[in-house]
C-alpha positions in Angstrom: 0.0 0.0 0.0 1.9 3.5 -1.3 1.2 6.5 0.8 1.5 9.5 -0.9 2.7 13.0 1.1 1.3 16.3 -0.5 2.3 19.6 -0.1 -0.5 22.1 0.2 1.3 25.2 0.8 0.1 26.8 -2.3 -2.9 27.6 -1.0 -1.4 30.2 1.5 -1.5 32.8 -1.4 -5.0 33.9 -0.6 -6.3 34.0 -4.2 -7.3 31.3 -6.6 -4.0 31.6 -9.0 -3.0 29.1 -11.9 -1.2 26.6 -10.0 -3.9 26.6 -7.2 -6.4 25.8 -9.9 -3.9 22.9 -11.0 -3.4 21.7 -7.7 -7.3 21.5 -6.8 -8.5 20.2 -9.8 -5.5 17.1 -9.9 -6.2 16.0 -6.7 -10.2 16.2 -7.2 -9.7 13.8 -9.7 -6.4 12.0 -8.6 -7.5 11.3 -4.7 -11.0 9.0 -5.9 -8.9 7.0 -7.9 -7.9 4.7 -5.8 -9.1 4.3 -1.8 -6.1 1.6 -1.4 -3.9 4.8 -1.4 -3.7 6.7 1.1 -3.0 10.7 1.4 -0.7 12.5 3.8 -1.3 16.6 2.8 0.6 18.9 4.7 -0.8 22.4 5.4 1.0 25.2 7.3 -0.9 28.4 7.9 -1.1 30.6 11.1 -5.2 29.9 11.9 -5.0 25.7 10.6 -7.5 26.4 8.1 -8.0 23.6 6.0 -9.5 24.2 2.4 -13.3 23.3 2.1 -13.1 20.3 -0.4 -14.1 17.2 -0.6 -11.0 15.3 -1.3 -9.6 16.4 1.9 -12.0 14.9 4.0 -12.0 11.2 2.2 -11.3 7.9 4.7 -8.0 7.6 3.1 -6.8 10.7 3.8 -5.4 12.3 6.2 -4.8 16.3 6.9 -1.7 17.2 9.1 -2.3 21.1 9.6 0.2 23.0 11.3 -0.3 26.2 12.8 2.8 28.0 12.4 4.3 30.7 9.9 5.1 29.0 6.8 7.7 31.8 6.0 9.2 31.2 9.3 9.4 27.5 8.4 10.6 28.2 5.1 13.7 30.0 7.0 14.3 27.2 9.0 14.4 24.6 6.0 16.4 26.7 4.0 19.2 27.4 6.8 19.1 24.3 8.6 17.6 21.0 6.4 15.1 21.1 9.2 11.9 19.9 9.7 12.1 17.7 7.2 8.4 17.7 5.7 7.8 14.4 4.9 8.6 13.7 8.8 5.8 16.6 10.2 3.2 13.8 8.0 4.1 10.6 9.2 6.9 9.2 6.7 4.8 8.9 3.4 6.6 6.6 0.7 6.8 9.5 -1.7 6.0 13.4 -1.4 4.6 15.5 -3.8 5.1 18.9 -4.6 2.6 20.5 -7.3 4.6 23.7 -7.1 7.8 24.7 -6.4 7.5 25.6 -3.1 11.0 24.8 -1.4 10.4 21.7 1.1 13.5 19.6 2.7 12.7 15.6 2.9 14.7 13.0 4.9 17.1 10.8 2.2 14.7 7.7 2.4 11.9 10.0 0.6 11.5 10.2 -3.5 10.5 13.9 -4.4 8.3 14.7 -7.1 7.7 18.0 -8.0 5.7 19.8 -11.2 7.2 22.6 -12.8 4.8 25.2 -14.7 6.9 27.6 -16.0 10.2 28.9 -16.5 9.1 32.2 -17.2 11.2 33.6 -14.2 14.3 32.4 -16.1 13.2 33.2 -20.4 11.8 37.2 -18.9 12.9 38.1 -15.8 12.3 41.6 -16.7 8.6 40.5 -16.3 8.8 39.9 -12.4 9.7 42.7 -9.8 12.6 43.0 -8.7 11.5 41.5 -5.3 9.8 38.5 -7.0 12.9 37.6 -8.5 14.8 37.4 -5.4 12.0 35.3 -4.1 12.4 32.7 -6.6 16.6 32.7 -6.7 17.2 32.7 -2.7 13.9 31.7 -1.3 12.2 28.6 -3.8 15.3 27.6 -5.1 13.7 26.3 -8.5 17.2 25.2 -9.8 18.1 23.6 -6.9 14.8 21.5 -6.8 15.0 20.1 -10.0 18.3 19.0 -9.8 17.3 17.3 -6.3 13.7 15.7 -7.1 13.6 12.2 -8.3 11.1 13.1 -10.7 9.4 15.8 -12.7 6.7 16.6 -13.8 6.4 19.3 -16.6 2.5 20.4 -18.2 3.5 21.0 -21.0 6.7 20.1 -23.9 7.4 23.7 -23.8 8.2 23.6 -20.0 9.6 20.0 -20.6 12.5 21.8 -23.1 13.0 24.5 -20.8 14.3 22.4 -17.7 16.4 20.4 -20.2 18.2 23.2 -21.7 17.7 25.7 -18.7 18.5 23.6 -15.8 20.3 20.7 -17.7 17.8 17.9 -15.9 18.1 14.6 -18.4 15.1 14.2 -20.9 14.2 10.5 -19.2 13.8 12.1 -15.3 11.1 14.5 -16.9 7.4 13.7 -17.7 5.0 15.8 -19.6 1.5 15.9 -18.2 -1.1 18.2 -19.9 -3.4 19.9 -17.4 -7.3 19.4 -18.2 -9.9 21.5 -18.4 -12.7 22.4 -15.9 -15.5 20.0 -17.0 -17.6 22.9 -16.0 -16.7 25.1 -18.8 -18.5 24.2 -21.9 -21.1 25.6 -24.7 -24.0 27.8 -23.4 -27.3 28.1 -25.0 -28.2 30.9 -27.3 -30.8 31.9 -24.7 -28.3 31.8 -21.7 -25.4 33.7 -23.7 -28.4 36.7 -24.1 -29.7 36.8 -21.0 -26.3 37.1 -19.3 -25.6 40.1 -22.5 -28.3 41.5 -20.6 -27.7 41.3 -17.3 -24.3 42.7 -17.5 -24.7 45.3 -20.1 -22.8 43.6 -22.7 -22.6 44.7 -26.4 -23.8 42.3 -29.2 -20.3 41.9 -30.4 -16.8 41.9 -28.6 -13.4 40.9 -27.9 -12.8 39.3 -24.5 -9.3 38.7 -23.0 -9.1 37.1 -19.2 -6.1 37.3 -17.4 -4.2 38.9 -14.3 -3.0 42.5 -15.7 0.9 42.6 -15.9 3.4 43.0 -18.4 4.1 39.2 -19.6 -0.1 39.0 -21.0 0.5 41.9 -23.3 -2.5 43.7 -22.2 -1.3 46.9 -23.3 -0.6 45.7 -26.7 -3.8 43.6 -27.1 -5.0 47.5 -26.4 -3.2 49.2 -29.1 -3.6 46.3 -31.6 -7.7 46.9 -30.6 -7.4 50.9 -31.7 -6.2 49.6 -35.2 -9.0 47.0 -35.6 -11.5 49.9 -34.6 -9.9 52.4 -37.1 -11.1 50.7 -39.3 -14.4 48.6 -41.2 -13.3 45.4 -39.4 -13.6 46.7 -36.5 -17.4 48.3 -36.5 -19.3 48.3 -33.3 -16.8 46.0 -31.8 -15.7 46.5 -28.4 -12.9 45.0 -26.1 -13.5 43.7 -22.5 -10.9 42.8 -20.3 -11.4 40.8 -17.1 -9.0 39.9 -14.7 -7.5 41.0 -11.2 -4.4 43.8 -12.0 -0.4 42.4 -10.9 2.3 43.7 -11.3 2.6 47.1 -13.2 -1.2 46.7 -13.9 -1.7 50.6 -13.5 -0.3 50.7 -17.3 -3.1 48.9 -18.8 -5.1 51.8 -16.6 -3.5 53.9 -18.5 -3.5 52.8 -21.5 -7.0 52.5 -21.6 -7.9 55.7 -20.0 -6.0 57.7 -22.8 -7.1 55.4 -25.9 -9.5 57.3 -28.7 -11.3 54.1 -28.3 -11.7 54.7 -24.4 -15.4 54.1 -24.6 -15.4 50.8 -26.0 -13.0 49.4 -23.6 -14.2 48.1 -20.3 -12.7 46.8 -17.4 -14.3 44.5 -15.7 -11.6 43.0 -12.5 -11.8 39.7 -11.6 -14.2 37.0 -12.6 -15.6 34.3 -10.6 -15.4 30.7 -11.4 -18.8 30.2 -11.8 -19.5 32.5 -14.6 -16.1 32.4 -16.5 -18.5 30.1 -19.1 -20.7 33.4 -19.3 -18.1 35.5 -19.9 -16.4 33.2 -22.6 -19.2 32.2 -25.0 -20.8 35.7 -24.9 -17.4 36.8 -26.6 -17.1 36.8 -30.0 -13.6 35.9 -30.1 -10.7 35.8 -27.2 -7.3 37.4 -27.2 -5.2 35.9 -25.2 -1.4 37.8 -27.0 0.8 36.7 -24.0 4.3 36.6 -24.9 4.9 33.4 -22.7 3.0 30.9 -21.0 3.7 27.2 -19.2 0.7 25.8 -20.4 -2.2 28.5 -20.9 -5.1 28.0 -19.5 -7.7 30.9 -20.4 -7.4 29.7 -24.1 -8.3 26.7 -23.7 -11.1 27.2 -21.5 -12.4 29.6 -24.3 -12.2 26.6 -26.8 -14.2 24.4 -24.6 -16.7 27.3 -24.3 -17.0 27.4 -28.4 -15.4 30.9 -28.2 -12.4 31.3 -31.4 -9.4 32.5 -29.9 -6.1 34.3 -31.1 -3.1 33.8 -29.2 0.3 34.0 -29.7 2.3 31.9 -31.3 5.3 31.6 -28.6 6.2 28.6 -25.8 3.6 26.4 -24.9 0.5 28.2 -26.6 1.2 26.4 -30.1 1.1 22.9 -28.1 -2.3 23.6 -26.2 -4.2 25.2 -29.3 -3.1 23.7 -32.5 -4.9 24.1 -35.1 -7.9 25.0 -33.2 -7.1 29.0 -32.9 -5.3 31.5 -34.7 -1.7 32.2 -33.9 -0.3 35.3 -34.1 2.9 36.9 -33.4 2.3 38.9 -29.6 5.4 41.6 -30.4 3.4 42.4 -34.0 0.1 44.5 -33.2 -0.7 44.4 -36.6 -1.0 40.9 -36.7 -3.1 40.9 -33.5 -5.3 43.2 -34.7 -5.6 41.3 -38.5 -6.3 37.8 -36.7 -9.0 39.4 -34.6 -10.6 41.3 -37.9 -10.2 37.9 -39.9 -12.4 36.1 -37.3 -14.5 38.6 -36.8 -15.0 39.4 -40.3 -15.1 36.0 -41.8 -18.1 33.7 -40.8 -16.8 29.9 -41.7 -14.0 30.6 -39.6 -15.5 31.8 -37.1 -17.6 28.4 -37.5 -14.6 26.3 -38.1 -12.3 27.8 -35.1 -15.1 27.2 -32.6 -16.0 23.7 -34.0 -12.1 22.9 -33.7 -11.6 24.8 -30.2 -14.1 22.3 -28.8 -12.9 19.4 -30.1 -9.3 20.6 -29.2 -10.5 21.2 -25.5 -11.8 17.6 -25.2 -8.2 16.1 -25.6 -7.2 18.1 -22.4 -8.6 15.8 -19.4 -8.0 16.3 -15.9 -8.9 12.6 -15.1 -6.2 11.8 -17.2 -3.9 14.0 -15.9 -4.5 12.5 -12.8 -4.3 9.0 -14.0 -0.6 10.1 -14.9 0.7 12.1 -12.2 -0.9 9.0 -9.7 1.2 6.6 -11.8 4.6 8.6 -11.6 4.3 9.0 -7.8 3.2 5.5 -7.1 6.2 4.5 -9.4 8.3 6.9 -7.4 7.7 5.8 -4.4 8.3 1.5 -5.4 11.9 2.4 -4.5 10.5 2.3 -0.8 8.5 -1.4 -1.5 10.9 -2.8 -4.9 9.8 -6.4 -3.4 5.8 -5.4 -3.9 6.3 -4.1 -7.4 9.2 -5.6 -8.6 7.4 -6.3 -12.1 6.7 -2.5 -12.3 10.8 -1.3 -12.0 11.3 -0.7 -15.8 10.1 2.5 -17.0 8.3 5.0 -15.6 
């Protein structure tokens, strides 16, 4: 019987980010798959609050919270080797990480850890200056790679990256796709209208979804939307961007506020989980023009919600959209802003992109990422059992 340690640190953060999502929807799906193993998850916050979901309170699983400051015992790991986290959950045969987070194990225990992004490491001049430090002294990304006895990568573009970045050997790295949100998918004519209504929206618009700072190309996705309006293409078209602001969002403040176009832009902040299929199928078409991406989520959450999108053609967007969106270069507003008039302007594709962005979205399941990532750590952790599994030893 493999018991599997988790580390749930990432959900200190306080807001639902990209690798939260990741983490909560894997072990939704991973933790049913099999009762016979069982769960360890480690969570460190000052109050003990445990997450409200329903994985965490299954027989065969167990929740060690500890109610200290994690930064405090992040110091202390860093420093000293000590505690030693798979210790603080009662000696698990392997311990997963689904972020780097930095975590010190005793020898005896296999580390598995996923990787998102290198984006830290391909534009640092995309992070503050503090964030930076963060990742170099405090996570220790580099270090953790070359320590874990596995790793996981979502996507081929992430996979190359810790290959020629961090020099880790092709056959110590797995790719594992992330899935979508089964609850994002095609809304009725008669649902898309009444939410129009509710919120005010116009008939036709351009929808982009994202946290506001300089790597998503907000700004640019702005400018590139002042030459679609300019001109016939862009007719009674407007641009809505939704999203919480980061880093250096005041600029996309800016921009907006001083465009000629000012009054068909709207902001609308962040969007809850429950209506992010509203949003996406009342758009006519999402922009999503970041200049880098681990995986990409928003896009393909778009295509599962039959909305076309045009992205950019850089890292791991190619991989998750194919053929299924249009792919543009982010630096080139012009060819932003001529993949959103060709879309807009041209019905079959319109009809063909959201026919293929739904199909596309299918291949992209989180029970099989879970299936995956449940086989890697159970593999990972034979080396603690190599009698019980001995006809499993080959390959991972």
């Amino acid at each position: 019987m493999t018991t599997i340690g988790v580390d749930l640190r990432v959900f200190n953060t306080g807001r639902i980010s990209g690798v939260e999502e990741y983490t909560r929807m894997l072990l939704a799906h991973m933790v049913p798959l099999d009762t016979t193993i069982r769960y360890r998850f480690l969570i460190v916050n000052r109050t003990g609050a445990i997450p409200d979901e329903d994985w965490l309170v299954a027989p065969h699983v167990k929740v060690h919270a500890l109610t200290r400051s994690s930064r405090f015992m992040n110091i202390s790991m860093r420093l000293s080797g000590r505690p030693q986290i798979d210790q603080l959950v009662g000696n698990p045969d392997v311990f997963f990480f689904p972020h780097f987070i930095f975590g010190t194990l005793s020898s005896r225990c296999p580390r598995v850890l996923t990787f998102h992004d290198l984006s830290y490491e391909r534009f640092p001049e995309f992070l503050p200056l503090r964030r930076r430090l963060w990742h170099r002294l405090q996570m220790r990304p580099r270090w953790q790679a070359g320590h874990a006895d596995r790793l996981i990568a979502v996507s081929s573009s992430t996979a190359r990256d810790l290959r020629t970045l961090y020099g880790i050997a092709s056959e110590r790295i797995s790719v594992v796709h992330s899935g979508v949100d089964p609850s994002l998918q095609c809304l009725s004519d008669d649902q898309v209208a009444a939410f129009r209504r509710d919120r005010g929206l116009p008939e036709r618009f351009i929808l982009s979804l994202c946290t506001a700072e300089p790597r998503k190309n907000l700004v640019g996705l702005v400018r590139a939307f002042e030459r679609l309006a300019s001109g016939p293409a862009g007719k009674g078209v407007h641009l809505v961007i939704a999203g919480e602001h980061g880093w250096l969002g005041s600029a996309l403040d800016w921009a907006v506020t001083h465009s000629p176009y000012r009054c068909r832009i709207r902001l609308v902040g962040p969007v809850s989980s429950s209506e992010r299929a509203y949003w996406y199928a009342a758009a006519s078409v999402f922009a999503y023009p970041s200049f880098f991406e681990g995986f990409g989520f928003p896009p393909l959450e778009a295509m599962a919600c039959g909305t076309p999108v045009v992205t950019g053609h850089h890292s791991s967007l190619p991989e998750v959209v194919g053929d299924a969106g249009l792919l543009v270069d982010s630096y080139d507003l012009d060819a932003i802003a001529a993949g959103l008039a060709a879309v807009l302007t041209d019905r079959d594709l319109h009809a063909l992109l959201s026919r293929r962005g739904i199909e596309r979205a299918r291949r992209f399941s989180w029970n099989h990422a879970a299936e995956q990532t449940l086989e890697i750590l159970v593999r990972a952790g034979m080396r603690n059992h190599p009698h019980t599994h001995a006809d499993h030893d080959a390959v991972y």
